[in-house]
N, C-alpha and C positions, 0 to 999 in steps of 0.2 A: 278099650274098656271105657265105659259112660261113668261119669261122675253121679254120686245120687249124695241126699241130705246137704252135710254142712257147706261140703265142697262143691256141689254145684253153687247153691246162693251166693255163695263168695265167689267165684267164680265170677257168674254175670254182674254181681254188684261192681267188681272191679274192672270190667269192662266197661259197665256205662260211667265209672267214674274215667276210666283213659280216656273214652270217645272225645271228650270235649280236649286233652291235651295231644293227642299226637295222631299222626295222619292215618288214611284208614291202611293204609300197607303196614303200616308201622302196629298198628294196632292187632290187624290181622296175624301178623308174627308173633307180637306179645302174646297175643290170647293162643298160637298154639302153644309156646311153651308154656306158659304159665299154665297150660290143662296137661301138660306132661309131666310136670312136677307136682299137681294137687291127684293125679293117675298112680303116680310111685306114692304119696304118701296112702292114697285111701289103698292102696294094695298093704305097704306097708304096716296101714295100721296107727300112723301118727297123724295127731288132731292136728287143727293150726292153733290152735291154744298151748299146746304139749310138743309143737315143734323148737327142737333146742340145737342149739350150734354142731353138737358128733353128730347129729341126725342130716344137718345138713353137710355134712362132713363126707356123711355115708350117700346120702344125694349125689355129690361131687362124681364120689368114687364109683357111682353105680354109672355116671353119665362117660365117665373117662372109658367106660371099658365099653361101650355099646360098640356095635360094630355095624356096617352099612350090610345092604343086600350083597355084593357081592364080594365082603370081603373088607372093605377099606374103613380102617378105624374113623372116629370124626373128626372132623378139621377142628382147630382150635375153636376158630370162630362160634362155632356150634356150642361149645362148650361154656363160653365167656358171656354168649346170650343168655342161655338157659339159668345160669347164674346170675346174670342181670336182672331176669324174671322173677328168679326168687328175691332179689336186693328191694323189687317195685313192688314188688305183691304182699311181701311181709312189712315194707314203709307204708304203703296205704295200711295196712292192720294197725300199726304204730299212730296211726294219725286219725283213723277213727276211731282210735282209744279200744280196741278190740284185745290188743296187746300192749303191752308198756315197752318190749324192746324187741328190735330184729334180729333175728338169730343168723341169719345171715350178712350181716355188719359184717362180721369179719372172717368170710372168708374171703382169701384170693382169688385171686384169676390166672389164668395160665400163662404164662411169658409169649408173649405173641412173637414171630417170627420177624425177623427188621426187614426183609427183603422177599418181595413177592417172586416167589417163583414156580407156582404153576398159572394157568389160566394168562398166559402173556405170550405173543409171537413178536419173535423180532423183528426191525422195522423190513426188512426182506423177505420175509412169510406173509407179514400185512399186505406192504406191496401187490406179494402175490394173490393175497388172497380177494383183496379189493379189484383189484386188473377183472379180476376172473369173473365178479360179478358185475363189471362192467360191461363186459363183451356178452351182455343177455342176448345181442344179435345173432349170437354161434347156433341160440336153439332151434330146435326145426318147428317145433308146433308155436302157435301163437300163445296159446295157454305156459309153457315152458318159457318162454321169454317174458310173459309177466309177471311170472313169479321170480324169475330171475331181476328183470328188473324193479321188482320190489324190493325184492335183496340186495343189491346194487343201493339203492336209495335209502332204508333204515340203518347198513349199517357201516354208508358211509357217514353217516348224520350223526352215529351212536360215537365212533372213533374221533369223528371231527369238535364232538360237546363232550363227551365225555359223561353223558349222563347216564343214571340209573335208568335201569328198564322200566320201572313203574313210573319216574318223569316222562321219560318218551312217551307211553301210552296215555299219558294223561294231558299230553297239550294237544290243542284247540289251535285249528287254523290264525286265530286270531294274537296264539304267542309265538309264533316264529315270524320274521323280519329279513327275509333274506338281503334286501339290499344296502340294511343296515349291519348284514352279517350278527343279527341275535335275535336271543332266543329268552322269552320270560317265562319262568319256572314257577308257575302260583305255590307251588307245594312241595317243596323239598325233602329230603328225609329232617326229620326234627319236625315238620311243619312251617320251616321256613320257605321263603322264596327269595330267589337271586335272579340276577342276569347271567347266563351263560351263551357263549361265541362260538359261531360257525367258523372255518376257514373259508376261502373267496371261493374256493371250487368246492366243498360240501353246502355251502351258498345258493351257487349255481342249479346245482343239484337239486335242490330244494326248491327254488322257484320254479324251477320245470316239472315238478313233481305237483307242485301246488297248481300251478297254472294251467297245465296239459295233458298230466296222464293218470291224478288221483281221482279224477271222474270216471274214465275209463277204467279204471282198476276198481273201483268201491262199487260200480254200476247201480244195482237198486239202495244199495246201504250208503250212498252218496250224503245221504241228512246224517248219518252218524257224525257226531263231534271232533273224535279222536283223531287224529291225524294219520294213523297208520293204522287205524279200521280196528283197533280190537283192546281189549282191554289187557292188563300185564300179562295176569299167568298164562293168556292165548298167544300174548304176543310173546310169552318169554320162549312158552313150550313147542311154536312153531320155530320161529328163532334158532334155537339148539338144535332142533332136527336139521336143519338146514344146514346150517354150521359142522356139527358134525358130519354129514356125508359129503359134504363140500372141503374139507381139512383132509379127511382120509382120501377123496380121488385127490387131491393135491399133494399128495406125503409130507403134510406140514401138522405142526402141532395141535390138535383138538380144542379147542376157546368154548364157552358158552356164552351167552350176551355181556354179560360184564367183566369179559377178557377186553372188551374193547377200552373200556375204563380205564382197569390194569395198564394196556399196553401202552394206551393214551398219557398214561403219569409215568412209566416208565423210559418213553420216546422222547418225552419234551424235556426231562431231566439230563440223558442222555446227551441230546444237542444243544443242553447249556443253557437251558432256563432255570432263571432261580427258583427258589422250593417254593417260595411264597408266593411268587403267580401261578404255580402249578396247584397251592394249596385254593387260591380262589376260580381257579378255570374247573377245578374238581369239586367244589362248595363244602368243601371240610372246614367245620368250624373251628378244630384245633390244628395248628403245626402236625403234633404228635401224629396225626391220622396220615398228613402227608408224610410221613419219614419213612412210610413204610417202606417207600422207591428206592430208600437213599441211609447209612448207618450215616452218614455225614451233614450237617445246618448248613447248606452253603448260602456263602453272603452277598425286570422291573419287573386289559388283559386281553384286548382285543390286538395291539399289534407283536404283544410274545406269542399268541397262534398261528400268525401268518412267517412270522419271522421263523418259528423252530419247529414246526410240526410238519413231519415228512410230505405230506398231501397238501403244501401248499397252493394256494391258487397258480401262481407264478409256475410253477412246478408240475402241472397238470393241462399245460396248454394243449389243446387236440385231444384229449384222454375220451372226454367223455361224449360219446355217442348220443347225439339227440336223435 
């Protein structure tokens, strides 16, 4: 359903006013929910002048009960944005004097889960999983081994940094570092940027990639910037399909691109890294974001990756196939 009158203008006004504060991923997401919830009100019937706290009460309640295509009610997450959306969109109304209060101030948010447990393989499914796209030599066509070893290469790089999909697809030759083992992140979620660390063999990987077979592989699209040829949603939504039929011939758990993340903060915890290098190898601005690994604060970023992350370099000698 398309938005018309009040709710379109406020719509894009408050778009062009995010553009300048948050990234375009970030912005991209704002802006769908924030048109799913101005969608329920113009159905509904409620102005943003005349939206009042039971209304967004009823908001809440109408988002709790949605249900996916095949069944699967929404993950929290879903939920706790969509309610963000409303928290930004009715404070910009507050602050360009549109409204005098936000009516959703005070709602809640859902109790988020302490412990990730879907989208994670353990470090013995990783193992496997990663093995498998190493041995790209197994395919019989040449086209079939480069795409295998494409796969081999993004997602050891993805388990080894731990970065989001939309970092990955948005670095440039010029921020990965393999011999220094990093990696510069211009644009983080938030809009920030960090340093984040290779292992000695996702390193490896990497300059090989860089130096010898991303020509071959990108062929005319060679001038393209991006490191791994494509932009997020290409790179996400090739990624999963992969992933996916790649988990199912393996009889191992299903992951999508940011299972690697997951498994990434779940693996390093596990072999007794503290929270708080795991909080900055993951660029989470709060604690609270990393605790999702762990209900426990346990009480040192470049040598906790080499030291506790199952694919260490040391650990990977002879592995990988040039």
């Amino acid at each position: 359903m398309g938005l018309s009158g009040e709710y379109e203008r406020i719509y894009r006004e408050f778009l062009d006013y995010q553009m300048r504060r948050t990234t375009k991923a970030g912005l991209a997401t704002l802006g769908k929910t924030v048109r799913y919830l101005l969608q329920w009100m113009q159905a509904e019937g409620v102005s943003l002048r005349g939206m009042g706290f039971r209304d967004c009460l009823r908001y809440r309640d109408f988002v709790s009960s949605r249900v996916k295509a095949n069944g699967e009610v929404l993950a929290v997450g879903t939920l706790h944005s969509r309610i963000t959306a409303g928290k930004a969109l009715f404070g910009y109304l507050v602050e360009t004097e549109a409204r005098t209060q936000n009516p959703f101030a005070g709602v809640g948010y859902p109790r988020v889960p302490r412990l990730v447990k879907r989208n994670v393989l353990a470090q013995g499914e990783m193992q496997t999983l990663l093995d498998y796209f190493a041995r790209y030599n197994e395919e019989k066509t040449q086209g079939e081994k480069i795409k295998r070893y494409w796969l081999h290469v993004v997602c050891e790089f993805l388990y080894a940094t731990g970065l989001r999909i939309f970092e990955a697809a948005a670095l440039t030759r010029e921020d990965i570092h393999p011999d220094e083992h990093w990696v510069y992140v211009a644009e983080g979620k938030g809009g920030r940027s960090r340093i984040a660390f290779m292992t000695g063999f996702a390193s490896e990987v990497m300059r090989l990639y860089l130096e010898k077979s991303r020509a071959v592989i990108m062929k005319r699209r060679e001038t393209v910037p991006a490191v791994f040829g494509a932009h997020e949603q290409h790179l996400m939504t090739k990624l999963n399909l992969a992933l996916k039929a790649s988990c199912k011939k393996l009889r191992i758990p299903v992951i999508t691109s940011h299972g690697f993340r997951h498994s990434l903060g779940t693996h390093l915890l596990g072999n007794g890294a503290d929270i708080r290098y795991i909080q900055a190898v993951l660029g989470h601005r709060k604690l609270t974001s990393t605790q999702v690994y762990t209900g426990v604060d346990k009480d040192a970023l470049r040598d906790c990756i080499d030291l506790f992350h199952p694919r260490s370099g040391s650990r990977q000698e002879g592995r990988h196939e040039k």
